[in-house]
N, C-alpha and C positions, 0 to 999 in steps of 0.2 A: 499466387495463392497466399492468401495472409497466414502470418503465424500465430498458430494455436497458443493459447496462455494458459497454462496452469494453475488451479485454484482451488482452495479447501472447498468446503459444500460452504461452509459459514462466509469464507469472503465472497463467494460470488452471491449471496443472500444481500452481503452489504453493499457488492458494487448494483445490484438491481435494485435495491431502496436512495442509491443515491443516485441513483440514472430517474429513478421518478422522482425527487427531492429536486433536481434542476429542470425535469422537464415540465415540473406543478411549479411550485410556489416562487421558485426562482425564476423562471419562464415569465410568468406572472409579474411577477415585481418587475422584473427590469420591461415588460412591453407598459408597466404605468407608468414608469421615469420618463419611459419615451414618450409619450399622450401627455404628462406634466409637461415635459420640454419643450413641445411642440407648439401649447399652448401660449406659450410666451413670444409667436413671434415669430419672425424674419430665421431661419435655418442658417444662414450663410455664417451668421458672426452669432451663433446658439454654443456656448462653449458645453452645455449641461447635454442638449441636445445629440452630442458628437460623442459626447465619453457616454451617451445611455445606449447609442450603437457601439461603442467599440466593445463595449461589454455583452451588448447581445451576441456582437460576431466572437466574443471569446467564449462566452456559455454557450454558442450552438456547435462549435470546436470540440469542446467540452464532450454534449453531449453525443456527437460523432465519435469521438476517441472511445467512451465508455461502449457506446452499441455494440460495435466494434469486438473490442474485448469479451462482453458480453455473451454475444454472437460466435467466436471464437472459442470463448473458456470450455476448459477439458475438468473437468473435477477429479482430483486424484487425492485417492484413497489410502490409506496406510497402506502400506505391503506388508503380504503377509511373510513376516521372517520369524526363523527363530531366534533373535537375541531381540533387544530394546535398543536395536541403534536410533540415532536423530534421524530422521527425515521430514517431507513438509507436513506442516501441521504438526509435529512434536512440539512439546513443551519442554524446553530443557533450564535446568536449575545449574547455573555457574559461579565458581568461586569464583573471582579476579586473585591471581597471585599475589599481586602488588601488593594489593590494599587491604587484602583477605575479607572482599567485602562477597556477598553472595546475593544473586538477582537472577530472575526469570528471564527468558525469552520465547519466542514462541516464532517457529521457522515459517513466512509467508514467502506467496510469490511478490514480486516488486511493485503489481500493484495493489497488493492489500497489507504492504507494509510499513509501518507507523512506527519507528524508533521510540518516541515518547512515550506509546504505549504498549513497548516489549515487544512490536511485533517485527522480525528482523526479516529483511528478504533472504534467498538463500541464495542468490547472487552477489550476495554482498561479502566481504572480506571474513569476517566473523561467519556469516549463513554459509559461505560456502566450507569452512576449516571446520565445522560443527557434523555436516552431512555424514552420515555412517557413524559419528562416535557413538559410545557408549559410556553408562557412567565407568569413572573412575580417571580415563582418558584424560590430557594433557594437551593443550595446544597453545600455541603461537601463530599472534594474528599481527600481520604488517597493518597499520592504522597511519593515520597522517599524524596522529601524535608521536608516532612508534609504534614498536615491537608492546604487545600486550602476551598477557602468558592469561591462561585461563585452565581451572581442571572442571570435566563435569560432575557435577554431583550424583542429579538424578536424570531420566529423559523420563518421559509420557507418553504413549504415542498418542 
């Protein structure tokens, strides 16, 4: 039995617009490279020809994995507690101690999480030392740069 994925409402809106995003217009483009490639010719010694299937066989991968997930995903809700701890889908506001800098994040599952754009898995070293805080809270995250200190500021849920 495959394993169930966890996901806001919002990421699994984005992993099903980019499951049709590969299965349209990228579907699309790469069966023209191939029809362009073909056209030129002998297949054997077609260098254009080879990388427009390798790329097919990687985008139907692609979209296998997503269905998959898709098909899978469990949508999970805030729970209802009485404090404001993190959990998925929180938005938490963090100092960095170090630097005393302060920045967003926003707790996802691993596959609808985007570092560059705040959004942190909660599998990850940081998502998982976050889970349950509350503001005020204090924490230390082993990083491959080091030991980071972080306090929270505010959560969301």
């Amino acid at each position: 039995m495959a394993k169930e994925t966890h996901v806001t409402r919002e990421g699994l809106e984005k992993l099903k617009l980019q499951l049709e995003e590969l299965k349209g217009p990228v579907r699309m483009q790469i069966a023209e490279s191939i029809r362009e490639a073909k056209s030129h010719g002998d297949l054997r010694e077609n260098a254009a020809y080879h990388e427009a299937k390798l790329n097919q066989q990687r985008l139907e991968g692609q979209i296998n994995d997503l269905e998959r997930v898709v098909q899978m995903a469990k949508i999970v809700e805030r729970l209802e507690a009485s404090d404001e701890s993190a959990q998925l889908g929180s938005k938490v506001t963090l100092l960095d101690l170090e630097f005393d800098d302060k920045f967003d994040v926003t707790l996802a599952d691993s596959f609808e999480a985007d570092p560059a754009n705040g959004l942190i898995s909660v599998s990850s070293p940081l998502g998982e030392a976050l889970i349950g805080k509350l503001a005020g809270a204090e924490l230390e995250v082993m990083a491959p740069a080091g030991s980071q200190r972080y306090r929270v500021v505010h959560v969301i849920p």
